[in-house]
C-alpha positions in Angstrom: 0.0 0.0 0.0 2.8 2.4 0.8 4.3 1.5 -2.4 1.8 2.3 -4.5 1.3 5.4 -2.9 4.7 6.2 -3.4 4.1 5.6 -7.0 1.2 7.6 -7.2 3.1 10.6 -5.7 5.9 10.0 -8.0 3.9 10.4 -11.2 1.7 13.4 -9.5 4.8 15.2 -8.8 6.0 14.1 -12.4 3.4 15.3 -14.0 3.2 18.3 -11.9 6.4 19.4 -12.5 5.9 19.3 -17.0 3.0 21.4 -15.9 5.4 23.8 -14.7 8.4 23.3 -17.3 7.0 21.6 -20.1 9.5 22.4 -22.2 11.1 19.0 -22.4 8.2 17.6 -24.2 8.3 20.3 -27.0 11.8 19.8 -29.1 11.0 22.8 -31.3 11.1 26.9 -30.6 10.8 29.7 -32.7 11.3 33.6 -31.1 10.4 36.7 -32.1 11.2 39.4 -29.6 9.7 38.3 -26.6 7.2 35.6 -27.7 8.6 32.4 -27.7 6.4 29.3 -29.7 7.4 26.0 -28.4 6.3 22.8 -30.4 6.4 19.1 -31.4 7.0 19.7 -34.6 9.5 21.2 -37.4 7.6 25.4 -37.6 6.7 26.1 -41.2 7.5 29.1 -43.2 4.5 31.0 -42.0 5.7 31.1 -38.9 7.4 34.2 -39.0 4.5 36.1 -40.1 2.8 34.6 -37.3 5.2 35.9 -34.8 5.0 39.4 -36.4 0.9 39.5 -36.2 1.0 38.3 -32.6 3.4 40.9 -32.0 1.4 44.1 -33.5 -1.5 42.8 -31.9 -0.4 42.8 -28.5 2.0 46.4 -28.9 -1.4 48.2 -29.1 -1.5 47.6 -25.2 0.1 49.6 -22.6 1.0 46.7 -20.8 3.2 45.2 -23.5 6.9 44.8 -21.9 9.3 43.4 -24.6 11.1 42.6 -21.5 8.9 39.7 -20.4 8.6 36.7 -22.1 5.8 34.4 -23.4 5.9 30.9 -23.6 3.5 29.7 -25.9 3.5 25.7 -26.3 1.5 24.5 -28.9 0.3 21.0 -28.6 -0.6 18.8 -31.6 -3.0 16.5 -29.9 -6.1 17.0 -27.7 -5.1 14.7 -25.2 -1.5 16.8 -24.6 -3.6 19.9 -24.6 -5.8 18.5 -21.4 -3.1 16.9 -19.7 -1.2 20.3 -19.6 -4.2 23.0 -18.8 -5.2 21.8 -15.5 -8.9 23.5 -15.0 -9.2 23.6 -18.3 -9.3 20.2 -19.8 -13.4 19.8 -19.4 -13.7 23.2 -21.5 -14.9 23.7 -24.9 -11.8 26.3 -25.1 -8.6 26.4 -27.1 -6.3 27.7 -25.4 -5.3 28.2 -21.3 -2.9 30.3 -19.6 -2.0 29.2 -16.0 -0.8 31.4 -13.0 3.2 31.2 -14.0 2.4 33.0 -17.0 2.7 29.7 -19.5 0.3 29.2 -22.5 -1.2 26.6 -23.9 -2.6 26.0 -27.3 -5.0 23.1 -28.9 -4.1 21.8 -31.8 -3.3 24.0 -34.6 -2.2 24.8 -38.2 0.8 26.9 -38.8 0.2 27.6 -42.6 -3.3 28.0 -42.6 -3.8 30.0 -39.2 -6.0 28.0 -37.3 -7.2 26.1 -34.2 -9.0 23.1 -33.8 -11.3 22.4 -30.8 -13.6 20.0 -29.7 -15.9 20.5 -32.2 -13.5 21.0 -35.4 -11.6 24.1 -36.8 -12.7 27.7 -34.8 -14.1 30.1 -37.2 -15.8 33.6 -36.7 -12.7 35.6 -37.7 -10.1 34.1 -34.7 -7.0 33.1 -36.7 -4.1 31.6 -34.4 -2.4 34.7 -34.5 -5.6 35.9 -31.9 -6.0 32.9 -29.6 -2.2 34.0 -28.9 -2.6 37.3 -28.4 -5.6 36.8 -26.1 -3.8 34.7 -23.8 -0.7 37.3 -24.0 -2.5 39.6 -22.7 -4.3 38.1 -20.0 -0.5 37.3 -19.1 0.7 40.8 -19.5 -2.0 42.2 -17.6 -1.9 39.7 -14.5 1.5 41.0 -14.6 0.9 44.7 -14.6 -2.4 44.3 -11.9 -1.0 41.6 -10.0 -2.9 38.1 -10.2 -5.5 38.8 -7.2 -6.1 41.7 -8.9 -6.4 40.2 -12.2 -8.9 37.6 -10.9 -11.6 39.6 -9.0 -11.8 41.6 -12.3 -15.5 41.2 -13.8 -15.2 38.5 -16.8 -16.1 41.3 -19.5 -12.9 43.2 -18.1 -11.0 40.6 -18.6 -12.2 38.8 -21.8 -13.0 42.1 -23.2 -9.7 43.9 -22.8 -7.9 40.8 -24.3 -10.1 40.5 -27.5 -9.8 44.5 -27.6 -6.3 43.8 -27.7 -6.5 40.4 -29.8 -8.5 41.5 -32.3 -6.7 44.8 -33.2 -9.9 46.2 -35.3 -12.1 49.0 -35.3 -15.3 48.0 -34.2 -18.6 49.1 -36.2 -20.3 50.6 -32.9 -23.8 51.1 -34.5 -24.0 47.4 -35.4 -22.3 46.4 -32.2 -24.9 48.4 -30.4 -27.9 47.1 -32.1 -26.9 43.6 -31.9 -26.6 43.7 -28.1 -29.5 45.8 -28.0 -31.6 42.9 -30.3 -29.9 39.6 -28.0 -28.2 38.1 -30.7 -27.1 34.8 -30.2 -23.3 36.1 -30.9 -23.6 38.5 -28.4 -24.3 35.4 -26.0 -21.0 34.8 -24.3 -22.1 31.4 -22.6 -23.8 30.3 -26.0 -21.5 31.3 -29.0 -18.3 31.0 -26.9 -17.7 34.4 -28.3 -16.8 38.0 -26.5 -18.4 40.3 -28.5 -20.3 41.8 -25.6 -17.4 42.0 -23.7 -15.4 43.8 -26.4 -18.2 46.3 -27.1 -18.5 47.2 -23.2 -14.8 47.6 -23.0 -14.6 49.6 -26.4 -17.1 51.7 -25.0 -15.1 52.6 -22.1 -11.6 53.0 -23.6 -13.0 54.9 -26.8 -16.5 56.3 -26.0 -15.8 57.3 -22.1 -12.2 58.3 -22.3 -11.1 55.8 -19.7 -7.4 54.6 -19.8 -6.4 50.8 -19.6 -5.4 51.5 -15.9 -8.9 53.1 -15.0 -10.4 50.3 -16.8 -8.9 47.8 -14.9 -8.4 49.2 -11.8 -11.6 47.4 -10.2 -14.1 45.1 -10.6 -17.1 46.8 -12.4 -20.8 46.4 -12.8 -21.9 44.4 -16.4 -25.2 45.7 -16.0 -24.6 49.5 -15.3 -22.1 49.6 -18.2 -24.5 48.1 -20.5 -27.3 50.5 -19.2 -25.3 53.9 -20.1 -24.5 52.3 -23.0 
């Protein structure tokens, strides 16, 4: 009996520690600046351009510190994926970032500029070059706000300010507005899997109300008084 609990402690702590530094299990890295891509798997030619969109996504933010680096590892099988992103495993996501900063990406493909989840290839505009900056800048602002304060932020704060960020477009507020206005099922965080509502809210506040990134995220705020003024 003690034996086997050793041996269940041993591959806990095993496992635990490729959580932590799974860079062993990922013989391939390409860099550009500070965003490191970490895979299985020989990088194709488009993944310099990949590097370069993640990059002039993520400058738009404040928070962006070419000091710090990202370590993005992304894995070519599902079952990799769940075995490396804790929480996140049962999730219909695609990609995970845990407290030490380290990223984690379902399977992909370089040369097209896509992800695969559950459920097939994600569509609605998210190339690969987004899922990354998403999770960057969850990272870079857990970083700038500390990570208590990062997580008692409201989820449109934070899933708003990263596709803000991740999506790097201008948004076309009357259709935005009308949209949310209407319920559309895209506006639906919990039933498209999409931010939409987030974004708008937090476009609102950063273009509309004059707040700065720091005010924005300073503390938690209100969903429903947001969308109300809005």
């Amino acid at each position: 009996m003690k034996r086997a609990l050793m041996v269940v402690v041993a591959v806990a702590a095993g496992w635990l520690g490729l959580v932590l530094h799974p860079q062993p299990l990922f013989a391939y890295t390409a860099r550009q600046d500070n965003i490191v891509l970490h895979a299985r798997r020989p990088f194709r030619a488009a993944t310099q351009p990949l590097l370069d969109d993640v990059l002039r996504r993520v400058s738009a933010s404040p928070f962006d510190d070419r000091g710090r680096v990202h370590d993005v590892f992304l894995c070519d099988t599902p079952a990799l994926y769940d075995a490396l992103a804790l929480w996140a495993y049962k999730s219909g996501g695609v990609t995970q970032t845990l407290a030490n900063g380290h990223i984690f990406i379902r399977p992909y493909d370089i040369q097209r500029g896509t992800v695969f989840g559950r459920n097939g290839e994600v569509k609605n505009g998210r190339p690969l070059a987004y899922f990354i900056a998403h999770e960057v800048t969850h990272a870079m602002t857990a970083d700038h706000i500390g990570r208590w304060g990062f997580h008692r932020l409201a989820a449109f704060q934070k899933e708003g300010y990263a596709d803000h960020v991740a999506f790097a477009r201008p948004l076309d507020w009357r259709a935005e507005r009308v949209a949310l206005i209407q319920e559309t099922p895209e506006m639906n965080p919990s039933q498209s899997g999409l931010y939409r509502r987030y974004e708008l809210l937090v476009d609102y506040l950063l273009e509309r109300r004059g707040m700065s990134v720091d005010q924005l995220l300073a503390w938690p705020l209100d969903r429903q008084v947001i969308e109300a003024q809005l």
